[in-house]
Backbone bond lengths (Angstrom), bond angles and torsions (degrees), N, CA, C in turn:
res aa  C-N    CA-C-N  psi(-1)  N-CA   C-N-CA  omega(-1)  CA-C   N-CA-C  phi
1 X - - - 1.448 - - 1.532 109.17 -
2 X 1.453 121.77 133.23 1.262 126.21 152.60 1.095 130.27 -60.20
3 X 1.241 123.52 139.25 1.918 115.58 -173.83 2.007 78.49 -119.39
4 X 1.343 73.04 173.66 1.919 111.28 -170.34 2.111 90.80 -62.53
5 X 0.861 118.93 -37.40 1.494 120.79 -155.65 1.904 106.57 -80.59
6 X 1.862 93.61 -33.36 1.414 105.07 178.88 1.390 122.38 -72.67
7 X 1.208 104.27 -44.23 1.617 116.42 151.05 1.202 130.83 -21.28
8 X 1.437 107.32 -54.40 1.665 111.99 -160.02 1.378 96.40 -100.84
9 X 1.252 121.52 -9.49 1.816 128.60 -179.80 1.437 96.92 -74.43
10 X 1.352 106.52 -70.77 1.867 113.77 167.02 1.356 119.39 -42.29
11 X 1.088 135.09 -21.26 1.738 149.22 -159.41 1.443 94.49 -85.79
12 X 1.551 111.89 -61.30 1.186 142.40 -166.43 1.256 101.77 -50.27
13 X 1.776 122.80 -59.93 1.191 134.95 -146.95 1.692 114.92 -87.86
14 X 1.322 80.80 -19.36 1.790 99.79 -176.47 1.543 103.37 -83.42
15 X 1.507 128.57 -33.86 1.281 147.25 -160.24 1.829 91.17 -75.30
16 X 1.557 90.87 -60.88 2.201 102.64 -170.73 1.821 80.92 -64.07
17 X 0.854 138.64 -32.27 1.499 107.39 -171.15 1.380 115.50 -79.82
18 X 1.311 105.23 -67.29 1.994 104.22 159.98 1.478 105.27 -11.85
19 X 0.867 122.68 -111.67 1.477 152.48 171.48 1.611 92.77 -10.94
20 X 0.926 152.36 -71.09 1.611 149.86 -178.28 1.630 113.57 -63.29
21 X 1.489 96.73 -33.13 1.840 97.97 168.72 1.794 113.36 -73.31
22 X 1.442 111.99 -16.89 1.611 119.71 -165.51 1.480 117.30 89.02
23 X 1.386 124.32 29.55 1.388 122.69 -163.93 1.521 97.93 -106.58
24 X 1.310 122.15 157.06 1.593 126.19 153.04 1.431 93.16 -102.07
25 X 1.104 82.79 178.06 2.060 104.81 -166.92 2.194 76.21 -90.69
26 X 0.885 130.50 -43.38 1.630 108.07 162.92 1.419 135.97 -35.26
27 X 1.276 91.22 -45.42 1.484 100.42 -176.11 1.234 105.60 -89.46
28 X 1.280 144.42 -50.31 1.912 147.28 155.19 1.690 88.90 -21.87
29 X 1.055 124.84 -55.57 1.457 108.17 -162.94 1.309 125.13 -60.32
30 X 1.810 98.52 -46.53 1.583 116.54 -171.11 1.733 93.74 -66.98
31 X 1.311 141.38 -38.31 1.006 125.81 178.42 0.919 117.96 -98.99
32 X 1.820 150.39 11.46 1.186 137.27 147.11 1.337 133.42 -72.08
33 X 1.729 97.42 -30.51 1.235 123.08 -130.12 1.563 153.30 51.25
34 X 1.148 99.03 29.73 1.757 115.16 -160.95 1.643 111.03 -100.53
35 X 0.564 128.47 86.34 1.727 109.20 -170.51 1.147 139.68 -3.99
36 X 1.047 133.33 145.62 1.183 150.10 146.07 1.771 118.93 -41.56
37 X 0.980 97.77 -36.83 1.717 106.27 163.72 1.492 106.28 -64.98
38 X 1.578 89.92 -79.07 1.781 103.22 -175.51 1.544 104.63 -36.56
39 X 1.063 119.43 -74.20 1.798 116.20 -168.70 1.587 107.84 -37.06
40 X 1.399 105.05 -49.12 1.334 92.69 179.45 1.807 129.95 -79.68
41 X 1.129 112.84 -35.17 1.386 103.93 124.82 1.588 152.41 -5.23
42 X 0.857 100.59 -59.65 1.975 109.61 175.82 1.062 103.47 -92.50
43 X 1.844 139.99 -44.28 1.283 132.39 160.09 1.403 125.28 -57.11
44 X 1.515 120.05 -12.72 1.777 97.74 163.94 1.565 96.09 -122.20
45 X 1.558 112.51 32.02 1.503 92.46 148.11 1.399 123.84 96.86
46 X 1.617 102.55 6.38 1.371 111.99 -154.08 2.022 116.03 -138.18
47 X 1.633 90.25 24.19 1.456 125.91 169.31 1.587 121.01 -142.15
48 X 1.026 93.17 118.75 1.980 89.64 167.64 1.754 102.73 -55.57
49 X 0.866 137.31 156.18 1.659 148.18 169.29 1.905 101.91 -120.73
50 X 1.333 92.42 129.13 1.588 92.45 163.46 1.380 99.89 -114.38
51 X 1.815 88.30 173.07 1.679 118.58 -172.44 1.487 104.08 -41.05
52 X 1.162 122.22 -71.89 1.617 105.96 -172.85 1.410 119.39 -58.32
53 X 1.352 124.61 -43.17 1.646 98.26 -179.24 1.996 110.09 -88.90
54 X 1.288 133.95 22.19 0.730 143.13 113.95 1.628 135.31 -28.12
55 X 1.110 95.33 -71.39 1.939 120.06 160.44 0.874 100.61 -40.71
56 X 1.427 119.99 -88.14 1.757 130.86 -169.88 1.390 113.63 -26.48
57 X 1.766 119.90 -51.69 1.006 128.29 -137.69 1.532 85.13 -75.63
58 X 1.711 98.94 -69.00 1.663 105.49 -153.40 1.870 104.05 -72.45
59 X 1.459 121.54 -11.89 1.499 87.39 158.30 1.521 129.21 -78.79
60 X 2.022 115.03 -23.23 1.491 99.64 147.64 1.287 154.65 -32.16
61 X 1.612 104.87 -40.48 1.245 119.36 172.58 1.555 104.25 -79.50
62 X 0.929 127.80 -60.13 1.501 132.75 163.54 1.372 136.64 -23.78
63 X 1.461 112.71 -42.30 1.357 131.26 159.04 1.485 128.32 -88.79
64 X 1.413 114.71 -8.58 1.850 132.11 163.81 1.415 98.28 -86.25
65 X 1.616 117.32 -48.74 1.511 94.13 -177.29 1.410 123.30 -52.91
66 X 1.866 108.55 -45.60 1.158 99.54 -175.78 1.565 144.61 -53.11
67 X 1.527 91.94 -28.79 1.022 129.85 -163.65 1.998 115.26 -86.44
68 X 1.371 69.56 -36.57 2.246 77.70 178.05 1.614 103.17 -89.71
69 X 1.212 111.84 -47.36 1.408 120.11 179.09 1.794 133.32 -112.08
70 X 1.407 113.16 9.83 1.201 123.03 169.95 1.719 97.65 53.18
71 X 1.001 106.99 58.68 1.617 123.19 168.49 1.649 115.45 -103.91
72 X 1.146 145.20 127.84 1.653 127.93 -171.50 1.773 92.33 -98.65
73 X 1.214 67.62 147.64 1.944 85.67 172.23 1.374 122.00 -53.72
């Protein structure tokens, strides 16, 4: 089970990654497909997130970093 605290740790972490890869929560969307709600959502903590849009998210960010800034995964 997720508690309220794990959430906003994950919320948090997904937010510093966006943001360090160069993404808006716009652009995470247009290429995940996840909402614009949802994203914002799981970053302040206030959605459970499952494994796949989890997945989705951080190899987006993962594959812009590499890609904008020659950063390795």
């Amino acid at each position: 089970m997720i508690y309220q605290t794990d959430n906003v740790l994950i919320g948090k972490r997904i937010r510093e990654a966006r943001i360090r890869a160069g993404l808006t929560q716009n652009r995470l969307h247009q290429i995940t497909d996840i909402s614009i709600t949802q994203i914002s959502a799981y970053e302040n903590g206030n959605r459970n997130i499952g494994l796949t849009s989890l997945k989705k998210i951080f190899r987006t960010i993962c594959l812009n970093r590499r890609i904008q800034q020659g950063v390795p995964c």
